[in-house]
N, C-alpha and C positions, 0 to 999 in steps of 0.2 A: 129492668136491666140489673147485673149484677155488677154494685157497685166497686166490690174489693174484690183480689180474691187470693191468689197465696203468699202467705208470710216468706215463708222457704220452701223449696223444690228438691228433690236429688228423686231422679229415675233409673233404675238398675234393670240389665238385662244379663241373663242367664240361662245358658244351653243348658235343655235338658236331655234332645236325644237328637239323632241324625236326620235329615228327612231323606228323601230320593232324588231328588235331581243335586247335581255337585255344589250347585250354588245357592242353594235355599234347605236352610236347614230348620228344624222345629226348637224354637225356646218359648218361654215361658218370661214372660216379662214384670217385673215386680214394680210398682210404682210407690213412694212412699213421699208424704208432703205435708204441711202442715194447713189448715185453714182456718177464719173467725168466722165463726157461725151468728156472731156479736150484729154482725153488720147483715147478712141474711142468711137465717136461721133454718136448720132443716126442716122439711117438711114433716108434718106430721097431721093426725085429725084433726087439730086444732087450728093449727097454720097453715091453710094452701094456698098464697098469693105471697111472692115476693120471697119464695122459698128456695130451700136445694133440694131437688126432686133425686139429684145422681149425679156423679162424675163420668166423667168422659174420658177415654185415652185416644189420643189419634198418633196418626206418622204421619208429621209433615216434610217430612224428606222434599217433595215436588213443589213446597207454598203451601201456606194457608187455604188456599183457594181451591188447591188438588188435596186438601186431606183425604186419607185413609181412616174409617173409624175401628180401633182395634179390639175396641173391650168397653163396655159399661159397667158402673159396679154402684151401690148402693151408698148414699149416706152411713153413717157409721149410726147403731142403735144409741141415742140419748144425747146425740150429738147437740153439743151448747158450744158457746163461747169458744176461747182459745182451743184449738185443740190441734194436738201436737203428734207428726207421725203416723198420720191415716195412711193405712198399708192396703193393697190388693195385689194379687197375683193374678196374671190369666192361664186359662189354660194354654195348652201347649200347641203352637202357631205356627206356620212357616215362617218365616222371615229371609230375607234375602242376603246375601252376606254386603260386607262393606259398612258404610258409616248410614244412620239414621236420626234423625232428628224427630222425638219423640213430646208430645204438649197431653197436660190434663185440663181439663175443664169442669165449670159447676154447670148444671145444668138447672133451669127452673121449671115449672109444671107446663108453660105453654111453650117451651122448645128453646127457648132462648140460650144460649149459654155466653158464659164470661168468655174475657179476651184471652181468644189460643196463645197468645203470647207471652200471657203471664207467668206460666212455666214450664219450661221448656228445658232439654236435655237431647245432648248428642250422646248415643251409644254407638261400640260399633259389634256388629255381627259378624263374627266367625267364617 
């Protein structure tokens, strides 16, 4: 289980083009957060038990329990210790307009991941 997991949070959303129906339009979602790799360490050849395998984005707009997963992205290359401002961008997505409530996650190598709760961000959509 992941015992920690983000220091600080802030999730940014930004339109990058229109989509077709009036109320669901294409952005691109940037997530950017900090995490200690101190307390468990990213995976690598050496490490694969009790590791971060990836981060998670969801939309828990509905509950935790209806999440939506929106994006997976990678450990950061060399990832140790404190580290400050792990960024990702997704590609470009529908989204629905109105308010969203957006959570990242650690995830470890047998599927587990930290509490969706941990950081979390209302954005709202255009």
């Amino acid at each position: 289980m992941v015992k920690t997991f983000i220091l600080a949070c802030a999730i940014l959303a930004a339109a990058v083009a229109d989509g077709c129906h009036p109320n669901v339009h294409t952005h691109s979602i940037t997530v950017k957060f900090d995490y200690d790799f101190e307390v468990n360490p990213a995976c690598n050849p050496k490490v694969t038990k009790d590791c971060v395998r990836q981060f998670n984005l969801y939309d828990i707009s509905r509950g935790a329990a209806k999440r939506t997963k929106l994006a997976s992205f990678p450990v950061p290359v060399g990832a140790s210790g404190v580290m400050k401002g792990i960024t990702f961008t997704t590609p470009p997505m529908p989204l629905g307009a109105g308010n969203h409530v957006l959570a990242v996650t650690a995830q470890m190598p047998g599927g587990q991941e930290s509490d969706v709760s941990k950081c979390i961000t209302s954005v709202q959509s255009p």
